[in-house]
PDB file of N, CA, C, O and CB in Angstrom:
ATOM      1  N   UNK A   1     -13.750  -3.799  18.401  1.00  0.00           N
ATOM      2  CA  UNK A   1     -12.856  -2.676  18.581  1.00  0.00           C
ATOM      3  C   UNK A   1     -11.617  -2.811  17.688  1.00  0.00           C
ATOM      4  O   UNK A   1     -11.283  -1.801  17.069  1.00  0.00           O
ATOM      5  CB  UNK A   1     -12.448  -2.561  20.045  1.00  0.00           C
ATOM      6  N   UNK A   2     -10.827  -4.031  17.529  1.00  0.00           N
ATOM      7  CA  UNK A   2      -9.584  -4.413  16.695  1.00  0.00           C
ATOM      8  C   UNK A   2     -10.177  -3.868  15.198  1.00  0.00           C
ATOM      9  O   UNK A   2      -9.350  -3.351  14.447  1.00  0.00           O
ATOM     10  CB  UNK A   2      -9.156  -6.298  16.768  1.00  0.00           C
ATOM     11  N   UNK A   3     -11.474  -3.961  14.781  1.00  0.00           N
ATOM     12  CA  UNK A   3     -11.620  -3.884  13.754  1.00  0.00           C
ATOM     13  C   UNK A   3     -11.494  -1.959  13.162  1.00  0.00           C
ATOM     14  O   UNK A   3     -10.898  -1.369  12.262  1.00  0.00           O
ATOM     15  CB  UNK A   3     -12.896  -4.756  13.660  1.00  0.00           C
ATOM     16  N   UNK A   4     -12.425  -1.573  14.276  1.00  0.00           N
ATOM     17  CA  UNK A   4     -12.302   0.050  14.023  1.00  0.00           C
ATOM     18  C   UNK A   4     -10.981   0.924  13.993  1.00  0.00           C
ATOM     19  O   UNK A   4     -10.683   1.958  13.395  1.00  0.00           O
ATOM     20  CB  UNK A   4     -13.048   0.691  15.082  1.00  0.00           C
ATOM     21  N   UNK A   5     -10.088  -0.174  15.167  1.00  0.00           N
ATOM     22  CA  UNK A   5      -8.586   0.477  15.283  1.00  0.00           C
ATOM     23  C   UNK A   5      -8.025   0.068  14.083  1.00  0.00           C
ATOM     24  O   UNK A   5      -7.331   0.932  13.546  1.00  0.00           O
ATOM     25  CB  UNK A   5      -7.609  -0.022  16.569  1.00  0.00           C
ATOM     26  N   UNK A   6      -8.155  -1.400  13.279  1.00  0.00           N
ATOM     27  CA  UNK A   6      -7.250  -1.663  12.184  1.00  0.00           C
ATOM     28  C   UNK A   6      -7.733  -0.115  11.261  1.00  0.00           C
ATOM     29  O   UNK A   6      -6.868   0.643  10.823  1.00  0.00           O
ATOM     30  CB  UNK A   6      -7.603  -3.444  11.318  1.00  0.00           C
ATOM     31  N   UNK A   7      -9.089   0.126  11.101  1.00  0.00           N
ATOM     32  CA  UNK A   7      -9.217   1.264   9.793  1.00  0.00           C
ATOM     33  C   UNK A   7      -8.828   2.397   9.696  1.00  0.00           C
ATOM     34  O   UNK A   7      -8.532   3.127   8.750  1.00  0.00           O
ATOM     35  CB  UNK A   7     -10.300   1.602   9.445  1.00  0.00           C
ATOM     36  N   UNK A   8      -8.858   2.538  11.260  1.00  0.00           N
ATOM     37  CA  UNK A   8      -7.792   4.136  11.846  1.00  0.00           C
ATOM     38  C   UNK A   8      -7.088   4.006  11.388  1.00  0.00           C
ATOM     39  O   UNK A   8      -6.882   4.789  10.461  1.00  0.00           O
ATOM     40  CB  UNK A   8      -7.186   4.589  13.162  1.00  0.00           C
ATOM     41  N   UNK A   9      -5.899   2.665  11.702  1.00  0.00           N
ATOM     42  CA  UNK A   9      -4.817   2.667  11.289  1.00  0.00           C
ATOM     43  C   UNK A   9      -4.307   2.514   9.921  1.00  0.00           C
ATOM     44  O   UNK A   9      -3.237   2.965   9.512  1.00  0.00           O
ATOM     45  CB  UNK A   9      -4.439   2.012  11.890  1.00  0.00           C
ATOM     46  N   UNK A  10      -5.237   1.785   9.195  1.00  0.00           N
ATOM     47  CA  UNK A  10      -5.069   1.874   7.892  1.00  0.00           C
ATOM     48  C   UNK A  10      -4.888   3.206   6.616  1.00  0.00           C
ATOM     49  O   UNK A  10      -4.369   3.220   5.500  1.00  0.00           O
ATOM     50  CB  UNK A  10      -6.017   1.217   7.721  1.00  0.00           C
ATOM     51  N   UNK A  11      -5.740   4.436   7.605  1.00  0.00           N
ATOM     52  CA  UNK A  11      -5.907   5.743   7.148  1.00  0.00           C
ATOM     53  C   UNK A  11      -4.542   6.390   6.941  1.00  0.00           C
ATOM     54  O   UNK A  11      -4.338   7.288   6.125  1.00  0.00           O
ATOM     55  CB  UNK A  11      -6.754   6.520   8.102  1.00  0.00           C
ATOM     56  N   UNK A  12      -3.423   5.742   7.926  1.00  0.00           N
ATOM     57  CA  UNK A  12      -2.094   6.295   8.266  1.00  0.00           C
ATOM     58  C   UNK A  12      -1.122   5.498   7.842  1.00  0.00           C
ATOM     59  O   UNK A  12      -0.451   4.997   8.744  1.00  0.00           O
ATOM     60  CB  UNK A  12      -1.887   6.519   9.620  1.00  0.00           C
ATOM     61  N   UNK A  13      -0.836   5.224   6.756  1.00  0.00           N
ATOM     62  CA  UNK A  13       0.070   4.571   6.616  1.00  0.00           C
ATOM     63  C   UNK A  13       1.665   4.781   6.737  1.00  0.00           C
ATOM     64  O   UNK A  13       2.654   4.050   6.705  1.00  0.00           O
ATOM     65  CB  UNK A  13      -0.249   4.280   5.752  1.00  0.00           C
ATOM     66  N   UNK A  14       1.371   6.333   6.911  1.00  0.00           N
ATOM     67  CA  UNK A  14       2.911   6.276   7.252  1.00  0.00           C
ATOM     68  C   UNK A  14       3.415   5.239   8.926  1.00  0.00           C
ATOM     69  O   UNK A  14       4.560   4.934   9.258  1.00  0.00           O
ATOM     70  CB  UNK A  14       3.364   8.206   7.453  1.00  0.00           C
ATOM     71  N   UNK A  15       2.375   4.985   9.524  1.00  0.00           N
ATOM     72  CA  UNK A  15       2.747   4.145  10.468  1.00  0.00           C
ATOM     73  C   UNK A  15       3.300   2.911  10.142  1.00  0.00           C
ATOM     74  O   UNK A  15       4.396   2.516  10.540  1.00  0.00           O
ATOM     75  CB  UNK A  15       1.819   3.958  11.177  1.00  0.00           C
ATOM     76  N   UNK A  16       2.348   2.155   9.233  1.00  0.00           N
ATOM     77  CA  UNK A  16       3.297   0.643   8.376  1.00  0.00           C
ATOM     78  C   UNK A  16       4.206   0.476   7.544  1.00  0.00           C
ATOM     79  O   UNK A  16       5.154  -0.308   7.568  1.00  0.00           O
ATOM     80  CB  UNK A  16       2.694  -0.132   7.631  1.00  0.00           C
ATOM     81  N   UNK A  17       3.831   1.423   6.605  1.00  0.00           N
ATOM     82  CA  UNK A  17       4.992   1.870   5.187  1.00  0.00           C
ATOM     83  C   UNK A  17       6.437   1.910   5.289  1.00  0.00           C
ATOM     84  O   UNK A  17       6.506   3.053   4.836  1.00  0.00           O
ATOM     85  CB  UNK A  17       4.810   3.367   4.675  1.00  0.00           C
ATOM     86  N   UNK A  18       7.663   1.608   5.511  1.00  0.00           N
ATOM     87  CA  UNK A  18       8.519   1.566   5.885  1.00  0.00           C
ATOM     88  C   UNK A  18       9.443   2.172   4.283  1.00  0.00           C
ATOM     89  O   UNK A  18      10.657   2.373   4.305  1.00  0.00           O
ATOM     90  CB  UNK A  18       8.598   0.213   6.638  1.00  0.00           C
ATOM     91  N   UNK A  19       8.538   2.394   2.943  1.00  0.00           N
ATOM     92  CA  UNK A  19       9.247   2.921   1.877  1.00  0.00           C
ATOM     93  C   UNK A  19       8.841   4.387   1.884  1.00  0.00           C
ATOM     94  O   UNK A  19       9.661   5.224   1.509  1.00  0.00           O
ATOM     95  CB  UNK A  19       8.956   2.178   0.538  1.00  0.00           C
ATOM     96  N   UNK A  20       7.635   4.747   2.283  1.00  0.00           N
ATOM     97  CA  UNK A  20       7.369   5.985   2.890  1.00  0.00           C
ATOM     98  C   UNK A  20       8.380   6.808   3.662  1.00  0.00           C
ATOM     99  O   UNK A  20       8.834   6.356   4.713  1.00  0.00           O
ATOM    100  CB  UNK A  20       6.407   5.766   3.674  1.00  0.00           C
ATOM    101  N   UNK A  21       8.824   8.198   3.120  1.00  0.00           N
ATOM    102  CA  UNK A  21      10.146   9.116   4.382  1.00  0.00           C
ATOM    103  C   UNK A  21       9.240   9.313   5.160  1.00  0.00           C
ATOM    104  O   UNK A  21      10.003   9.855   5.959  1.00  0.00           O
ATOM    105  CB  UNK A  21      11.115  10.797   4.042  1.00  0.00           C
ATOM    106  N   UNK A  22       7.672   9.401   5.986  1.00  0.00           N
ATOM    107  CA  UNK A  22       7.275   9.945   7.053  1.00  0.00           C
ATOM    108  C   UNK A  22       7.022   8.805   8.246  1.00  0.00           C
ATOM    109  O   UNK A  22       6.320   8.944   9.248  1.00  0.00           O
ATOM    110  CB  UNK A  22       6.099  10.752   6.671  1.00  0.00           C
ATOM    111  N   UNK A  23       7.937   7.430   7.772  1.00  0.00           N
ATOM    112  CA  UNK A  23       7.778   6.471   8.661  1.00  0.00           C
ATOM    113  C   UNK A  23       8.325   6.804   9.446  1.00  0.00           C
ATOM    114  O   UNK A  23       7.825   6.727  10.568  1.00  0.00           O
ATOM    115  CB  UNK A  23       8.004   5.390   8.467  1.00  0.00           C
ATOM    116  N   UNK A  24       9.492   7.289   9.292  1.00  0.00           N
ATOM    117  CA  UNK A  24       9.818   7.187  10.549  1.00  0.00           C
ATOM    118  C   UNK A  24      10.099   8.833  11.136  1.00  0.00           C
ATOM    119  O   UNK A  24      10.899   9.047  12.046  1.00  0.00           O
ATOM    120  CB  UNK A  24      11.092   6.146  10.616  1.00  0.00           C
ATOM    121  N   UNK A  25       9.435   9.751  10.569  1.00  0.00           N
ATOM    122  CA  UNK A  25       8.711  10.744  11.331  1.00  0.00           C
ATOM    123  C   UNK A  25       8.200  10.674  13.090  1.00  0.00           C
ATOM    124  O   UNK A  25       7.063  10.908  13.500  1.00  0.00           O
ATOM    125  CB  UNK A  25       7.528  10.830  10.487  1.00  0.00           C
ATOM    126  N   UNK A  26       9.105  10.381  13.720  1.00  0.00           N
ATOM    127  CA  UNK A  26       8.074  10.108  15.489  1.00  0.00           C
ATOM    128  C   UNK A  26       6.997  11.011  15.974  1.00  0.00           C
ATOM    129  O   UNK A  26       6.055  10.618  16.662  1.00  0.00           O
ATOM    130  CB  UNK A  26       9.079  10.284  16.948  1.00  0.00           C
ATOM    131  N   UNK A  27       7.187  12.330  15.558  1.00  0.00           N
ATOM    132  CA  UNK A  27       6.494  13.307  15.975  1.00  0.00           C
ATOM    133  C   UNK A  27       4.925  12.818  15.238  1.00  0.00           C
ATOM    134  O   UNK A  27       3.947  12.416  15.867  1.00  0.00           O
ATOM    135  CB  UNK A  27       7.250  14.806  15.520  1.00  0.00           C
ATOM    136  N   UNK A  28       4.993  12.928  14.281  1.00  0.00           N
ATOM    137  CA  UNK A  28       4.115  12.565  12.953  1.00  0.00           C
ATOM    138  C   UNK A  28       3.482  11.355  13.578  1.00  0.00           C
ATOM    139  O   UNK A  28       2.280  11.428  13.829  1.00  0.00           O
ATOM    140  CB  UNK A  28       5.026  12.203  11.376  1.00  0.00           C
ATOM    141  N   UNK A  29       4.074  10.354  13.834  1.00  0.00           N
ATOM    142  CA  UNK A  29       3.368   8.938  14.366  1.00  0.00           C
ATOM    143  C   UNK A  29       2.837   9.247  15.460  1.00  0.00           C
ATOM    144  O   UNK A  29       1.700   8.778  15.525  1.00  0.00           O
ATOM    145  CB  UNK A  29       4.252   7.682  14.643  1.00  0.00           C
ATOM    146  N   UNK A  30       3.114   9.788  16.303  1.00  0.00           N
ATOM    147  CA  UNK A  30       2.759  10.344  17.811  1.00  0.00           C
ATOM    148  C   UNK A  30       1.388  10.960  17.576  1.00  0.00           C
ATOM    149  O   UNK A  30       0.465  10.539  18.274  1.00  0.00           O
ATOM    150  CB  UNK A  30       3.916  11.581  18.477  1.00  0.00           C
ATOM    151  N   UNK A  31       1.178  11.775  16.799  1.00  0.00           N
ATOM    152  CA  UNK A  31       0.078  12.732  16.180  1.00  0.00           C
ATOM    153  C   UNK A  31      -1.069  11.917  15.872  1.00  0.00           C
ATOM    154  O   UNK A  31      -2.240  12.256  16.044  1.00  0.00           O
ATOM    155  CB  UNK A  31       0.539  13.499  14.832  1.00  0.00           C
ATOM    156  N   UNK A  32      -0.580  10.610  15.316  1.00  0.00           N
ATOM    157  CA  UNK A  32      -1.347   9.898  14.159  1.00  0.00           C
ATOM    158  C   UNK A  32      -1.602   8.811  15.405  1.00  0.00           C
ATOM    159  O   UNK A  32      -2.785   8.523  15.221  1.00  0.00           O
ATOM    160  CB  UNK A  32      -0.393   9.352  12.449  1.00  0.00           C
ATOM    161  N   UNK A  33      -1.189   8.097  16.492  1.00  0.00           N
ATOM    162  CA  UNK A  33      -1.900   7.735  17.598  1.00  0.00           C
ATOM    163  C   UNK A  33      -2.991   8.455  18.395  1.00  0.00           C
ATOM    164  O   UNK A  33      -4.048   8.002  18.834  1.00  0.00           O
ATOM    165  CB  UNK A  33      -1.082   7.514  18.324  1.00  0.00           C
ATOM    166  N   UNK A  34      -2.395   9.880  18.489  1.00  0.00           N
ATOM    167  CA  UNK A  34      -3.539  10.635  19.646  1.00  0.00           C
ATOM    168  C   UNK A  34      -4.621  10.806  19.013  1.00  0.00           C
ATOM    169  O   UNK A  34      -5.580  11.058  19.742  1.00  0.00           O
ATOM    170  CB  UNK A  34      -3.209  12.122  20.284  1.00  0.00           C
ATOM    171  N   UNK A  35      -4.920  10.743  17.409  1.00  0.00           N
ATOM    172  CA  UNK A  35      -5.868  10.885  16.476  1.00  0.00           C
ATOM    173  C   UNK A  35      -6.661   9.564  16.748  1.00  0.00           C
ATOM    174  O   UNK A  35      -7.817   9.509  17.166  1.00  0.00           O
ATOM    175  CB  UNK A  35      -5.283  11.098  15.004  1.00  0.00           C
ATOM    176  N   UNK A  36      -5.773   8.414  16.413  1.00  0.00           N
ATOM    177  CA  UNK A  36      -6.660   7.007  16.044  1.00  0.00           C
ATOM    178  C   UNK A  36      -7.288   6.755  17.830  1.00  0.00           C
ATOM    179  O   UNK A  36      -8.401   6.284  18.063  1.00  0.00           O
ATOM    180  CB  UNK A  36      -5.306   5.287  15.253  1.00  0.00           C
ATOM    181  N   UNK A  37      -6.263   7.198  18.954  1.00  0.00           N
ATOM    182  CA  UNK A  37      -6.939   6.509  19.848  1.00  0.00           C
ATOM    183  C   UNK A  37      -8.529   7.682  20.595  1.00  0.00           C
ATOM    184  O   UNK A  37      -9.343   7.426  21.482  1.00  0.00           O
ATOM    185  CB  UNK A  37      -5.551   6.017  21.051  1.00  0.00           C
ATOM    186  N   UNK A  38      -8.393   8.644  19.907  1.00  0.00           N
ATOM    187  CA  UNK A  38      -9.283   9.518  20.393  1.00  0.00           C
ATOM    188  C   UNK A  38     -10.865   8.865  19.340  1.00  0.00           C
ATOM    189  O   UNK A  38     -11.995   8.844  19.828  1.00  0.00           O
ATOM    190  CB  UNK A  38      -8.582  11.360  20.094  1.00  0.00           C
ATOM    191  N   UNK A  39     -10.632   8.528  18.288  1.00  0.00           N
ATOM    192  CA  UNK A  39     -11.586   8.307  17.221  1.00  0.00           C
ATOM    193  C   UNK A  39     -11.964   6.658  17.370  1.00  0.00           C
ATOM    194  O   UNK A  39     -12.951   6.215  16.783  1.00  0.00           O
ATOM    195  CB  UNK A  39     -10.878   8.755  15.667  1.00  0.00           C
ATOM    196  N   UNK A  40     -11.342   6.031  17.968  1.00  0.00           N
ATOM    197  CA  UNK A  40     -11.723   5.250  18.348  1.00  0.00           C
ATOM    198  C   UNK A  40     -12.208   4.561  20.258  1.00  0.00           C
ATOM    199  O   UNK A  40     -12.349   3.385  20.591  1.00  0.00           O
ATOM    200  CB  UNK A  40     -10.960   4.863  17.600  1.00  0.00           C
ATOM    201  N   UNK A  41     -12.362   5.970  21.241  1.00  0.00           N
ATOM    202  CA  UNK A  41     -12.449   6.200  22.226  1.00  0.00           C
ATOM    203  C   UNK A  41     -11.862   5.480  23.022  1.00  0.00           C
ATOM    204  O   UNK A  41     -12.516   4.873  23.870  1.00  0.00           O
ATOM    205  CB  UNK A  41     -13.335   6.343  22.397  1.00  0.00           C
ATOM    206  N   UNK A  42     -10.047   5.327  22.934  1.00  0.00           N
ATOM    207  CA  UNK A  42      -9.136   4.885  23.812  1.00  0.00           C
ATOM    208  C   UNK A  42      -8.318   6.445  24.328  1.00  0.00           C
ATOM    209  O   UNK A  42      -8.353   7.623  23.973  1.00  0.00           O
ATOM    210  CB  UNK A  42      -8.129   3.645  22.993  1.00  0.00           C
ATOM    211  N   UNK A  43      -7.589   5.605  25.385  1.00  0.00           N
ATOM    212  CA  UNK A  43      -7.163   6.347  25.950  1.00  0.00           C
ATOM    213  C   UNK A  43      -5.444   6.088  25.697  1.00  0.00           C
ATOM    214  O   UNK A  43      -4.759   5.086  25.898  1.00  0.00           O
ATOM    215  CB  UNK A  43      -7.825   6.279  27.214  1.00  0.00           C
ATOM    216  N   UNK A  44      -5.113   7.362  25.205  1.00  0.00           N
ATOM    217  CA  UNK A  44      -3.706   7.529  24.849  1.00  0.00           C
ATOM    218  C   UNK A  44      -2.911   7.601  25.713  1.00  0.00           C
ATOM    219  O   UNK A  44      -3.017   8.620  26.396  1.00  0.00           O
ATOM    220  CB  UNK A  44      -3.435   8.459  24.198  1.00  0.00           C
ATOM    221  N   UNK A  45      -1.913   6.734  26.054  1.00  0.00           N
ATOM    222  CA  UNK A  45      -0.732   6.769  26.637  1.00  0.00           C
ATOM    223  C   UNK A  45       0.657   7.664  26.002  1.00  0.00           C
ATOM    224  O   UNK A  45       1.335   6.836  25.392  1.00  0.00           O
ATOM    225  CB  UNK A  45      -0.496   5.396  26.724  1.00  0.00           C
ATOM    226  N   UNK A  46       1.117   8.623  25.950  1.00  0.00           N
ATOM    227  CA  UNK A  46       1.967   9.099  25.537  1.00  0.00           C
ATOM    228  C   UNK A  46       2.971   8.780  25.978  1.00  0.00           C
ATOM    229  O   UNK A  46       3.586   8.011  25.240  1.00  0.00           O
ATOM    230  CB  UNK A  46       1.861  10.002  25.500  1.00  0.00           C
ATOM    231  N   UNK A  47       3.532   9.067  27.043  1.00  0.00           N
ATOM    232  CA  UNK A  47       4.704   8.783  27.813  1.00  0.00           C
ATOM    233  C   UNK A  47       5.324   7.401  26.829  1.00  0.00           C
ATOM    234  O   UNK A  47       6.506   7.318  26.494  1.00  0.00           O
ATOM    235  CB  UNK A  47       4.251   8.419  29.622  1.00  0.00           C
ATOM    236  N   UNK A  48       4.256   6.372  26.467  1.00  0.00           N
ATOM    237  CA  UNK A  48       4.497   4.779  26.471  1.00  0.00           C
ATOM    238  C   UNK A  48       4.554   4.945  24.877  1.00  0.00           C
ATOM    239  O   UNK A  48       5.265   4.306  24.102  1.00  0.00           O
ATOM    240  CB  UNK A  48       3.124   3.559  27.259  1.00  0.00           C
ATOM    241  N   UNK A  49       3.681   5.906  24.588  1.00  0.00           N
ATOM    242  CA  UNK A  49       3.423   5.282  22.875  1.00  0.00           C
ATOM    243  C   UNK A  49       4.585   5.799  21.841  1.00  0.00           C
ATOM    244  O   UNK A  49       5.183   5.120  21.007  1.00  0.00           O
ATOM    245  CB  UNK A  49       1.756   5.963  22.115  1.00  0.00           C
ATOM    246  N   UNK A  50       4.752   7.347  22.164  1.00  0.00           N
ATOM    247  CA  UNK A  50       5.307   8.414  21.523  1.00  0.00           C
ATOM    248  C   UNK A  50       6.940   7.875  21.383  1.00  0.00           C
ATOM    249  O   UNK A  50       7.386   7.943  20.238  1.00  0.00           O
ATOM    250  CB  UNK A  50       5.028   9.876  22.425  1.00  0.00           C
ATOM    251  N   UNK A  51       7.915   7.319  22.493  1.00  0.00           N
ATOM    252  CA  UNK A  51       8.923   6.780  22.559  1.00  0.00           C
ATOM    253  C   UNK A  51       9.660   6.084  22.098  1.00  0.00           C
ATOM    254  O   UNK A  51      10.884   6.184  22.018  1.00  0.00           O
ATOM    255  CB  UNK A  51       8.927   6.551  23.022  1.00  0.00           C
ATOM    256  N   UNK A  52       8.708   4.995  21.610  1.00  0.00           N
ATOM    257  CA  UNK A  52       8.900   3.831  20.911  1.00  0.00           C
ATOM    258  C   UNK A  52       9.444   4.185  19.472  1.00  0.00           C
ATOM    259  O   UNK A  52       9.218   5.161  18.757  1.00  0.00           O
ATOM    260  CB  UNK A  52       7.595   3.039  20.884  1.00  0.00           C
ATOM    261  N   UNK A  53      10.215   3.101  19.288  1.00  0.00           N
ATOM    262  CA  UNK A  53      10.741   3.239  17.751  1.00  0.00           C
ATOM    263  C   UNK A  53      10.183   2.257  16.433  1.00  0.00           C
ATOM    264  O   UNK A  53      10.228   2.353  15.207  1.00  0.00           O
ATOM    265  CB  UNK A  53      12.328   2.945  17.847  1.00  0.00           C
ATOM    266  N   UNK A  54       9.630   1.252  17.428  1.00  0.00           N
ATOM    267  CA  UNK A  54       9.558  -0.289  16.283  1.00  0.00           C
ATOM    268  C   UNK A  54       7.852   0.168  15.988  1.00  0.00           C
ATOM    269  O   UNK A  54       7.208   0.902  16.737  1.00  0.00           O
ATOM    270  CB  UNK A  54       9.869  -2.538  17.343  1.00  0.00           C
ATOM    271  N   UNK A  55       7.423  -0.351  14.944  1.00  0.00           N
ATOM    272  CA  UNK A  55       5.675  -0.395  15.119  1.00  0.00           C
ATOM    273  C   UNK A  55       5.330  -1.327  15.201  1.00  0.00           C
ATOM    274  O   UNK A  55       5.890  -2.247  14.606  1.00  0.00           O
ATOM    275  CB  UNK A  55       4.776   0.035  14.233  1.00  0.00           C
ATOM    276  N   UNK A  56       3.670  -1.626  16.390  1.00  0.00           N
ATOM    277  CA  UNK A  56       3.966  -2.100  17.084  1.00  0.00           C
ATOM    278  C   UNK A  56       2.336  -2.987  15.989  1.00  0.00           C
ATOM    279  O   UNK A  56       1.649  -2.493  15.095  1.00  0.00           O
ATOM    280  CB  UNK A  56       4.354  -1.420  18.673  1.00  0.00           C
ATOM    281  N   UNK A  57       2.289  -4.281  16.588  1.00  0.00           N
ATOM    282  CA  UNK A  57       0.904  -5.369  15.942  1.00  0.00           C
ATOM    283  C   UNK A  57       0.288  -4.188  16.458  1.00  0.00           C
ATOM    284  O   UNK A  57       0.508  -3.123  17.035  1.00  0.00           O
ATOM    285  CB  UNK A  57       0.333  -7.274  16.639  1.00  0.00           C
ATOM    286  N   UNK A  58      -0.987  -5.240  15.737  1.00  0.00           N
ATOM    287  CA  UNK A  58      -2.381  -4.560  16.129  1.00  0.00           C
ATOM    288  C   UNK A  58      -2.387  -4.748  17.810  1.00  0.00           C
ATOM    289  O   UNK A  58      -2.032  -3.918  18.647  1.00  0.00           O
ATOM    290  CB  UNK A  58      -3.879  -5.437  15.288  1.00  0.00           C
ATOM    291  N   UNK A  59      -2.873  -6.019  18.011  1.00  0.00           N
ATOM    292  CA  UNK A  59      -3.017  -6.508  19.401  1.00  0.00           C
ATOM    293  C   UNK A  59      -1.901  -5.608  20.218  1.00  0.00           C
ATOM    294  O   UNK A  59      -2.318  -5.347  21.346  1.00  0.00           O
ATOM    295  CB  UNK A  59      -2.741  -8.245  19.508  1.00  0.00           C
ATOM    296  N   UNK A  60      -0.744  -5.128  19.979  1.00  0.00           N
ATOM    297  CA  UNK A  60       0.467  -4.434  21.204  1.00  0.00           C
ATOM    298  C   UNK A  60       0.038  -3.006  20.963  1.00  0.00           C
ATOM    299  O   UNK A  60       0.532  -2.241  21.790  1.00  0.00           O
ATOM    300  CB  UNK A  60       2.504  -4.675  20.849  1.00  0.00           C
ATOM    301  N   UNK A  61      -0.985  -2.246  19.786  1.00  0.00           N
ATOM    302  CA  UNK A  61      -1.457  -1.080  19.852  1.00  0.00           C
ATOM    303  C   UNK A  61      -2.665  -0.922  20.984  1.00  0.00           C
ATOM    304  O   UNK A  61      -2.769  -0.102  21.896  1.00  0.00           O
ATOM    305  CB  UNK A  61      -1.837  -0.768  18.499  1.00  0.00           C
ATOM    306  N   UNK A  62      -3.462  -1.919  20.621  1.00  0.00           N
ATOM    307  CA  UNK A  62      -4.558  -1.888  21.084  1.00  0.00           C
ATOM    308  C   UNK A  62      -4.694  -2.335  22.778  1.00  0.00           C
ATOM    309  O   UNK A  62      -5.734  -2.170  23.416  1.00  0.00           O
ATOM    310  CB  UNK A  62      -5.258  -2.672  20.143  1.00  0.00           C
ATOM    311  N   UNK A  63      -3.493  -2.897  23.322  1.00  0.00           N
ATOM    312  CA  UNK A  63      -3.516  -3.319  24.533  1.00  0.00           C
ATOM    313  C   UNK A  63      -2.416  -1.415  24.979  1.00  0.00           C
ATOM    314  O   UNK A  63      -2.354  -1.186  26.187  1.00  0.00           O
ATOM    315  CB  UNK A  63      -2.669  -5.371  24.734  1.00  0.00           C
ATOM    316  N   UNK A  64      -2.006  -0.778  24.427  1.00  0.00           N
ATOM    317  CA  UNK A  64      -0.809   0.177  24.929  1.00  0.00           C
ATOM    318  C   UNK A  64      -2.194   1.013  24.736  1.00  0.00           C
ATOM    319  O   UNK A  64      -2.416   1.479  25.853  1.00  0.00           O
ATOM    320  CB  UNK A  64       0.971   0.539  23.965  1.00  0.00           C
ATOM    321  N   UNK A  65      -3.095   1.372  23.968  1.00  0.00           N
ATOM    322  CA  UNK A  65      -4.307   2.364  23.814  1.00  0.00           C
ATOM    323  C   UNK A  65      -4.536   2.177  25.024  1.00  0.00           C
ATOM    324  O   UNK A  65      -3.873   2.823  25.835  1.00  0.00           O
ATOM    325  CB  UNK A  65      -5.555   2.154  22.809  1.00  0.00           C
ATOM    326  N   UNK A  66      -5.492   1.284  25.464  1.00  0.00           N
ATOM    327  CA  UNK A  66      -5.810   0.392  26.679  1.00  0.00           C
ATOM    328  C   UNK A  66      -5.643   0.659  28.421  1.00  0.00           C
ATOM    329  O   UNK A  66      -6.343   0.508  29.421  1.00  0.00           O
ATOM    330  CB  UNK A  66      -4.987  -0.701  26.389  1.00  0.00           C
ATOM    331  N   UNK A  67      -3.894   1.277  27.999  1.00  0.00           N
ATOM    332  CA  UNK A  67      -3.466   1.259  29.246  1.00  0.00           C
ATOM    333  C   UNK A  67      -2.789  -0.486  29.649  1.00  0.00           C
ATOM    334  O   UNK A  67      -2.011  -0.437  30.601  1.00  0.00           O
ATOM    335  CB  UNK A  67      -4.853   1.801  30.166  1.00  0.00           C
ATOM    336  N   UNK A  68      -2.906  -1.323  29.308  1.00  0.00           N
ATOM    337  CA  UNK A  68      -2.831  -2.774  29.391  1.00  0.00           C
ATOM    338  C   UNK A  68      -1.248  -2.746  29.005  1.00  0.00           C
ATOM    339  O   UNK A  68      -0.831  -3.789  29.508  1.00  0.00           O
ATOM    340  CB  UNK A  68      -3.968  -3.707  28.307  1.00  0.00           C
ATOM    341  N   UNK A  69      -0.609  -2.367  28.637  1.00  0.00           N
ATOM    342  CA  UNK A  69       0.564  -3.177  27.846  1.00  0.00           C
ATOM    343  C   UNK A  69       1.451  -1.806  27.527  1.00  0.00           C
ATOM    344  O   UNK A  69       1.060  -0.658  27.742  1.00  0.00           O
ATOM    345  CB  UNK A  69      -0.031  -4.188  26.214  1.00  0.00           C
ATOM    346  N   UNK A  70       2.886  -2.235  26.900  1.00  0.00           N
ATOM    347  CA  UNK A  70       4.032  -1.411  26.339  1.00  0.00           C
ATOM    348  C   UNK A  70       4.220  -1.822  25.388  1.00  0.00           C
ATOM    349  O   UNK A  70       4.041  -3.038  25.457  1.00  0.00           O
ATOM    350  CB  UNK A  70       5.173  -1.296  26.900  1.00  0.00           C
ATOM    351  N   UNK A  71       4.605  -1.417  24.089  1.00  0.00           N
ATOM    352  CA  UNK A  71       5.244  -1.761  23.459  1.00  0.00           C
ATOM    353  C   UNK A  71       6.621  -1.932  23.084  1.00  0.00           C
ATOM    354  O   UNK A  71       7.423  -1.026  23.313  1.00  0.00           O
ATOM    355  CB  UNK A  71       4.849  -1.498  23.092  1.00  0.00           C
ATOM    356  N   UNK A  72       7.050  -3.229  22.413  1.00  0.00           N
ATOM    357  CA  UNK A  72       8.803  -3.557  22.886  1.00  0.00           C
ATOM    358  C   UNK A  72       8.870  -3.134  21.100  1.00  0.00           C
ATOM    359  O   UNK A  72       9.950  -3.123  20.509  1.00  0.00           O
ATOM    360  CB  UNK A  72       9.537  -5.815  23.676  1.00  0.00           C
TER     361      UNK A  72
END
């Protein structure tokens, strides 16, 4: 599963890119979670995901997809 979520995520780089202006787009990142966790058949936490400011490891995506975890 880590592996299918890394390629989602790789598709989006405005999520890692930090020289990219749509990094820090929230709306845009928010979008680009409900995408990766639907395509990779997790279940999106919004409330938890959308909020956040920092981006988060693989492992703190994939446990907040999950339902398992928050990201700090």
């Amino acid at each position: 599963m880590k592996e299918r979520l890394a390629e989602e995520v790789r598709k989006n780089d405005h999520l890692y890119n930090p020289s990219l202006t749509e990094y820090k787009d929230t709306q845009m990142a928010c979008n680009s979670w409900k995408d990766i966790s639907a395509n990779v058949g997790l279940q999106f936490n919004e409330s938890l995901t959308c909020q956040l400011s920092c981006p988060p490891t693989l492992n703190d995506a994939v446990e907040s997809l999950q339902g398992k975890g928050a990201w700090r």
